[in-house]
C-alpha positions in Angstrom: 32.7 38.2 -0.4 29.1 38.1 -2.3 25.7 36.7 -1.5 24.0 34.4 -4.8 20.6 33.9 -4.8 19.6 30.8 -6.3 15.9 28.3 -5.6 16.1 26.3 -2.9 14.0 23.1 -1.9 10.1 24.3 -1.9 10.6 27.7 -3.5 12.8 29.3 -1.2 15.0 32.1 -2.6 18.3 30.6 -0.4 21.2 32.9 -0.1 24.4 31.3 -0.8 27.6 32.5 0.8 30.5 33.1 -1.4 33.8 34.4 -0.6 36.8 35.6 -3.5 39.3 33.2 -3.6 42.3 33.9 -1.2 45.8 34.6 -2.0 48.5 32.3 -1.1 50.2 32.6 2.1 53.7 33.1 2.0 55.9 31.1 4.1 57.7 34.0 4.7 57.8 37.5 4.4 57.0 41.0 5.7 53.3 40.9 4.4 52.8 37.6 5.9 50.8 39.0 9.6 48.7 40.8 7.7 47.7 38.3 5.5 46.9 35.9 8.5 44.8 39.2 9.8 42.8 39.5 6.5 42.1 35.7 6.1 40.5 35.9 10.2 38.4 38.7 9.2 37.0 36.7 6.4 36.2 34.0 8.4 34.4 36.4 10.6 32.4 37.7 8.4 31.7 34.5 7.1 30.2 33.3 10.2 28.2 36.0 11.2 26.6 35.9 7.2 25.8 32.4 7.9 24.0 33.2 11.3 21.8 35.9 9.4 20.9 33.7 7.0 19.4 31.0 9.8 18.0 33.8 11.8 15.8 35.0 8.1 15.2 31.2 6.9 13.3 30.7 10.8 11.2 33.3 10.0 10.5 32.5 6.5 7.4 31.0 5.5 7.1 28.3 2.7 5.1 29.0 0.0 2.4 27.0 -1.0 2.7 24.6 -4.3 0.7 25.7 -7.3 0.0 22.2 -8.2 -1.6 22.1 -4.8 -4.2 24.1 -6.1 -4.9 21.4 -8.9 -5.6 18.2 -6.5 -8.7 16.1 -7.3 -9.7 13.5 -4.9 -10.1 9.7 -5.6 -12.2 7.0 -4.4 -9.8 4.7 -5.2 -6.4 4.4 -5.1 -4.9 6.4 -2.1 -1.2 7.4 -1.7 0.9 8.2 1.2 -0.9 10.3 3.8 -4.3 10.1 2.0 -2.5 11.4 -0.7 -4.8 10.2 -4.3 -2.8 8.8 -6.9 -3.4 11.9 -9.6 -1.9 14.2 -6.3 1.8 15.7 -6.7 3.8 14.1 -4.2 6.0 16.8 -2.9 9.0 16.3 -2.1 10.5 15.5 1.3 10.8 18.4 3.6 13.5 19.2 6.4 12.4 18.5 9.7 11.0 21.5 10.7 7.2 22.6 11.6 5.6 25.4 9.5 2.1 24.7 11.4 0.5 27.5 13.2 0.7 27.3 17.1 -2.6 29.3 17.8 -6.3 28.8 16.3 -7.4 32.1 14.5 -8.9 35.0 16.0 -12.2 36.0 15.4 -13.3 39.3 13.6 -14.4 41.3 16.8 -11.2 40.1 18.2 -9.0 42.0 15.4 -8.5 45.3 15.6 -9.6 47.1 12.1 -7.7 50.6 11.0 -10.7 52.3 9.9 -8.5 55.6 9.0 -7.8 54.5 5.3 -10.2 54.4 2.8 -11.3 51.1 1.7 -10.2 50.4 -2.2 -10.6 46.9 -3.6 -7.9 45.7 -5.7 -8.7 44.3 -8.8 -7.8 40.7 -10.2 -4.6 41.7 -12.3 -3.2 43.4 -9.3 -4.1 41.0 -6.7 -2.3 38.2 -9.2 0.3 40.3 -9.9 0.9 40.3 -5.8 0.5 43.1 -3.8 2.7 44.8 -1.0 2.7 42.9 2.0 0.7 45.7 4.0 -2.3 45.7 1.4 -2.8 41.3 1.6 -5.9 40.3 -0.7 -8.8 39.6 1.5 -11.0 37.1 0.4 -14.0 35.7 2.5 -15.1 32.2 2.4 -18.6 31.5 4.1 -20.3 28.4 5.1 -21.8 26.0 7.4 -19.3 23.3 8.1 -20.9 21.2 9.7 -18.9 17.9 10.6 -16.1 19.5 9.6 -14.0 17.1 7.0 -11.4 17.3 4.3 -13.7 18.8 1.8 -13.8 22.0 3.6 -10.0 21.7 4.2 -9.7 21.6 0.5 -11.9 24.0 -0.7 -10.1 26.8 2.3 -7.0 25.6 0.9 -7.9 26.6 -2.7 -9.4 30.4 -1.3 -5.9 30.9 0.7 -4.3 30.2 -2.6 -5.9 32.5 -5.0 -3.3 35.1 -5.1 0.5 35.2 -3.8 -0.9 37.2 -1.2 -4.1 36.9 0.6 -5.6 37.2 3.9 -8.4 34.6 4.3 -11.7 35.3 6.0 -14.4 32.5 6.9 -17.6 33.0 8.0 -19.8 30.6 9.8 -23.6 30.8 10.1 -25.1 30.4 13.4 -27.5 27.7 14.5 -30.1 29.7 14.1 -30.0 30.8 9.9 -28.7 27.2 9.3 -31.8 25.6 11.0 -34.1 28.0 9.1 -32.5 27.7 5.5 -31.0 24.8 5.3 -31.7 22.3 8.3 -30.7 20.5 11.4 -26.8 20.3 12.3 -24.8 18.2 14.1 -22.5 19.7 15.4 -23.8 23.3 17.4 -22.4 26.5 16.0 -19.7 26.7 19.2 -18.2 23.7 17.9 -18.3 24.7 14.3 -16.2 28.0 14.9 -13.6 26.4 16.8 -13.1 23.3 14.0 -13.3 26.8 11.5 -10.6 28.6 13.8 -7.8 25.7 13.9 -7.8 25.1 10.5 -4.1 25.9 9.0 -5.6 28.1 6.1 -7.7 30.2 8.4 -6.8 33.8 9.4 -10.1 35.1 10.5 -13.6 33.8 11.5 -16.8 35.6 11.5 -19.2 33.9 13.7 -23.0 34.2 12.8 -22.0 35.1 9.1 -24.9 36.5 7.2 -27.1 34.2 5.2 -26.8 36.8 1.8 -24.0 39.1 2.0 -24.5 42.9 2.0 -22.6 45.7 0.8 -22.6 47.0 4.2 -21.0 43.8 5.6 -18.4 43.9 2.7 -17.2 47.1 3.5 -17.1 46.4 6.9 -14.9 43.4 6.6 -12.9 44.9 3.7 -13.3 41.9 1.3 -12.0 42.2 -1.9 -13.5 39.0 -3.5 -15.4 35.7 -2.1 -14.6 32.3 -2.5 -17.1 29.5 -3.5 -18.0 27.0 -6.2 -19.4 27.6 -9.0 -22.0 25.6 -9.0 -25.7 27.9 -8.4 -26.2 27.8 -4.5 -29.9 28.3 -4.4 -31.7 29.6 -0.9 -33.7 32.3 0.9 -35.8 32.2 -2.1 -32.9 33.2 -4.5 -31.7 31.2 -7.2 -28.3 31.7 -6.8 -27.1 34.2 -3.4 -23.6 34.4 -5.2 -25.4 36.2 -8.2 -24.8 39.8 -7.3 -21.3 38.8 -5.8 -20.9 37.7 -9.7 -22.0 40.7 -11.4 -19.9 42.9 -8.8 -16.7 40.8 -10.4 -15.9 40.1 -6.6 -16.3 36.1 -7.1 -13.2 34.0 -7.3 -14.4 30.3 -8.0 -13.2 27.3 -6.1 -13.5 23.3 -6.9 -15.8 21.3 -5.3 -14.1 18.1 -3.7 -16.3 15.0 -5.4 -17.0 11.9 -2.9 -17.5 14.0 0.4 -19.7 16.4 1.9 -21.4 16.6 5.4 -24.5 15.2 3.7 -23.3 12.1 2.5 -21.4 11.4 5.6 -24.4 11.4 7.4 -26.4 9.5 4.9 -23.5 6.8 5.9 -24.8 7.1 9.8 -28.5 6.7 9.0 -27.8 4.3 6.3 -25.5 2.2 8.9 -28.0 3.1 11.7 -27.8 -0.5 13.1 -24.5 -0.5 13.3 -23.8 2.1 15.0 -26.3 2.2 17.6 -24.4 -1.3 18.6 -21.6 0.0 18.4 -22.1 3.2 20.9 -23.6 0.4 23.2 -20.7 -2.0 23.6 -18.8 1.9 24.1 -20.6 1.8 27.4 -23.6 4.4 26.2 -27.3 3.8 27.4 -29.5 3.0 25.2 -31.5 6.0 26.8 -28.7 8.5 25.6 -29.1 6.5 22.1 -32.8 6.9 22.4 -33.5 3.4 21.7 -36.2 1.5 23.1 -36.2 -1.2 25.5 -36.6 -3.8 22.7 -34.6 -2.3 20.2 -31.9 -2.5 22.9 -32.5 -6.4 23.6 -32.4 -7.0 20.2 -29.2 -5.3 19.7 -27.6 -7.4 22.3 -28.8 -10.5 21.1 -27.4 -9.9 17.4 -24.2 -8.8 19.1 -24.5 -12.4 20.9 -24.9 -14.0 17.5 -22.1 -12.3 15.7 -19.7 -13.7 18.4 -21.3 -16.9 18.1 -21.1 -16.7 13.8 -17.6 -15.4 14.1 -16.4 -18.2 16.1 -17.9 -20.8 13.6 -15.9 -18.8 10.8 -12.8 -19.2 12.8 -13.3 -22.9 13.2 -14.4 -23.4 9.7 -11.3 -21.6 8.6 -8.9 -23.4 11.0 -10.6 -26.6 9.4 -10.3 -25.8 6.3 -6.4 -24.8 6.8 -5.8 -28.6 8.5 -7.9 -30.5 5.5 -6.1 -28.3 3.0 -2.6 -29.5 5.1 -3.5 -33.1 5.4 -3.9 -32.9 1.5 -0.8 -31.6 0.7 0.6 -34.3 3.1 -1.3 -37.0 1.4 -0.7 -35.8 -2.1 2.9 -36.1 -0.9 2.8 -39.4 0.3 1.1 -40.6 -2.7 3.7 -39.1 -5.1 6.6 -41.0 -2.9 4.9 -44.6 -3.0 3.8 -44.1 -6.8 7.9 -43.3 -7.1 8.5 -46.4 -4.7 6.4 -48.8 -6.7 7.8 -47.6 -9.8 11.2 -48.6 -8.5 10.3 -51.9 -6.7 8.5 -52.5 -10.2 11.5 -51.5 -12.6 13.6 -53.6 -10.3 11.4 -56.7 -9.9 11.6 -56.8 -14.0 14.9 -56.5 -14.1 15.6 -59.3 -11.9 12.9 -61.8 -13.1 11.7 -60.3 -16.2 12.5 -62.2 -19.7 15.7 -60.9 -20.2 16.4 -60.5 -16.4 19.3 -61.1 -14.7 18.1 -64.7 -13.2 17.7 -66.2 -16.9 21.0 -65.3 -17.7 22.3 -66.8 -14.6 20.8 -70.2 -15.0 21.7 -70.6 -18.5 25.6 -69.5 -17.3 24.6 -72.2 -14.6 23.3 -75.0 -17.1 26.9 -74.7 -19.5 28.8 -74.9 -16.8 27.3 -78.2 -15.6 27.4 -79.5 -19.2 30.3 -79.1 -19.2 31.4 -80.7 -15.7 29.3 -83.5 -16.9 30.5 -84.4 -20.5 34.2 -86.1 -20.8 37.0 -84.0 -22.7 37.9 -85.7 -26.3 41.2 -87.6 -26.4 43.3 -85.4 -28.8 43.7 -87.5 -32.7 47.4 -88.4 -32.6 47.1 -90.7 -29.4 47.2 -94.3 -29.6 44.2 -95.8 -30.5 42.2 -97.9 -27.4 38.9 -99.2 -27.1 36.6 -96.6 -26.3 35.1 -96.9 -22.8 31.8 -96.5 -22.9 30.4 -93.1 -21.4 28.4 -92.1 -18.1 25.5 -93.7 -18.2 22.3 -92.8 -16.3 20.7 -95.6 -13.9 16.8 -94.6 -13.6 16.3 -95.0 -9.6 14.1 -97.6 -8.3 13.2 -99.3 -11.8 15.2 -102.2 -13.3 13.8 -101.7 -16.7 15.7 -100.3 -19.1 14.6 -96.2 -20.5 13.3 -96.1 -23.9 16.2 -95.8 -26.1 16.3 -94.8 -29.8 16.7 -97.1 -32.5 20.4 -97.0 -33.2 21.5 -97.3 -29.4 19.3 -100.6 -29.1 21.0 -102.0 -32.1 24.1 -101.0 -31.0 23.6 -102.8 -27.7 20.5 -103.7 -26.4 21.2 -105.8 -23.6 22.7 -102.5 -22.1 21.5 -101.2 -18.8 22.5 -97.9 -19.2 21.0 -94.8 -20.7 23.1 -91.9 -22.4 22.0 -88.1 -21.6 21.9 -86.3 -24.5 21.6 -82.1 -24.4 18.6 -82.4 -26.3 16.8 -84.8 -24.0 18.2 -82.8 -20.9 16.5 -80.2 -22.4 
């Protein structure tokens, strides 16, 4: 029976159970118990490998992606889960939660073994990895205020420097942030405990110094700090990362572009309006809003005429959906009486038209009555009689005789009668 390593689904090492192939059972035979013996054993030991193995993989952790370290955020143009569209989409995962289940301790809550001396590592070892006793500490300071995905991120890149590291945050107090940099939002109570459950956290520092000291570097045991590069200038300093620098303790992170706490507030005042309305149809006073009495009036009277503008939008929409329908129907009923009258048209012209199907009828009409009305010629080889003079033509009420032509009133003009010719009929 051996164990093979091979990767596994999100860089686990899995071990993979393999057992020699087993020799036929005989049907019969003196060596045939103990086979049966040897083959129950295997399957044994099978089992209890594979239970090992699910008792390691629980307590396994999964390492973190590399290309994780490489996301850039968007504007535009988001994935699944906020993902951006430049982001690796990992792959799926089994259903199984590899979450923390407590927020972080702070510092004076973690009990530090002062007994050994404290050596940094350098960068070649700490990328090389280091034992899992000695973890890389790196210390990541800030305010983090209105706590947001760009702090997430840039956490996320310091817990990643190194295969193994132990990540340290500090957060300044309300009281350094107010003089340095300005008011906050959120009070420093609520910005350690966003600090303490974020995933990447394993230790916060509350009231973090302003400028970081080699005393408070020794005391903390921190082996590099994690910012951006970009020159953070304060406390009358052009840069308060510049020693950390020189020291070759800085390990540089990536500044998420679109988001900070500034601009999200920019959004509040910029929006101030609309906001303010909004916390009042919450159910908040305009006294905890600290608006005034007008200001208040106002607000409710622009709510008033948003309804009132809304509702006009929804009727001119609706209208515009039942004019748009009652085109399409007319449009259609035009269509089918253009095709009608096409029809009635095409058939009207075939019945009456010049060569319709009524001209052709009367002439079939008119030969058939010429020819009920003229007599049949006596065939040549009968016996010759006086010809009888044929159907003649009275002209009603008139005892005048028609106009005749010339040869007919030689021929007889004391006659009373009047011979139809076809071209006269005609």
């Amino acid at each position: 029976m051996q164990l093979n390593h091979f990767s596994g689904m999100n860089g686990f090492k899995v071990l993979k159970l393999a057992a020699p192939p087993a020799a036929p059972l005989a049907l019969a035979g003196p060596g045939r118990g103990r086979r049966r013996e040897r083959l129950r054993q295997q399957r044994r030991c099978e089992r209890l490998a594979a239970l090992f193995l699910v008792d390691v993989l629980g307590k396994m952790e999964p390492p973190t992606s590399s290309r994780l370290n490489s996301r850039k955020r968007r504007k535009d143009g988001s994935g699944p889960n906020g993902a951006a569209e430049l982001d690796g989409i990992p792959p799926k995962m089994s259903r199984r939660s590899f979450g923390l289940r407590e927020p972080a301790p702070f510092s004076d809550e973690v009990e530090m073994d002062y007994s050994k001396p404290y050596v940094r590592v350098t960068y070649e070892e700490a990328m090389r990895g280091t034992p899992l006793d000695r973890p890389v500490r790196v210390y990541a300071d800030g305010i983090f205020d209105l706590f947001h995905s760009g702090h997430a991120r840039a956490l996320m890149q310091a817990k990643n420097l190194f295969p193994n590291t132990y990540l340290i945050v500090g957060v300044c107090s309300d009281e350094l942030t107010h003089n340095f940099k300005g008011f906050t939002v959120m009070n420093e109570n609520e910005r350690y405990d966003a600090v303490q459950h974020c995933r990447y956290v394993d230790e916060v520092v509350r009231n973090a110094p302003w400028t970081l000291t080699p005393e408070f570097l020794a005391e903390h045991r921190i082996d590099f700090v994690a910012h951006d590069d970009i020159p953070y200038s304060s406390a009358g300093s052009d840069d308060v990362y510049k020693h950390i620098k020189e020291a070759g303790m800085f390990a540089p992170t990536q500044r998420t572009e679109g988001i900070s706490t500034s601009d999200i507030i920019t959004r509040i005042v910029r929006d101030y309006d609309v906001y303010a309305r909004r916390n009042l149809q919450r159910g908040y006073t305009a006294k905890e809003l600290n608006v005034s009495f007008i200001n208040e009036k106002k607000y409710h009277l622009q709510e008033r005429v948003d309804k009132v503008k809304k509702r006009v939008k929804d009727v001119e929409e609706k209208s515009k959906e039942f004019v748009q329908k009652v085109e399409e129907k007319s449009i259609d009923l035009i269509q089918k009486w253009e095709e009608k009258s096409r029809e009635f048209i095409g058939n009207f012209l075939e019945m009456f038209g010049p060569e319709g199907a009524l001209k052709h009828m009367l002439k079939e009409g008119k030969g058939r009555m010429l020819q009920a009305i003229s007599p049949k010629q006596s065939p040549s080889s009968s016996p010759t009689h006086d010809r009888s003079p044929s159907p003649s033509f009275r002209w009603p009420f008139s005892t005048k005789t028609p106009p005749s032509s010339p040869a007919n009133r030689s021929r007889n003009e004391s006659a009373v009668t009047y011979d139809i010719s076809e071209d006269e009929e005609d």
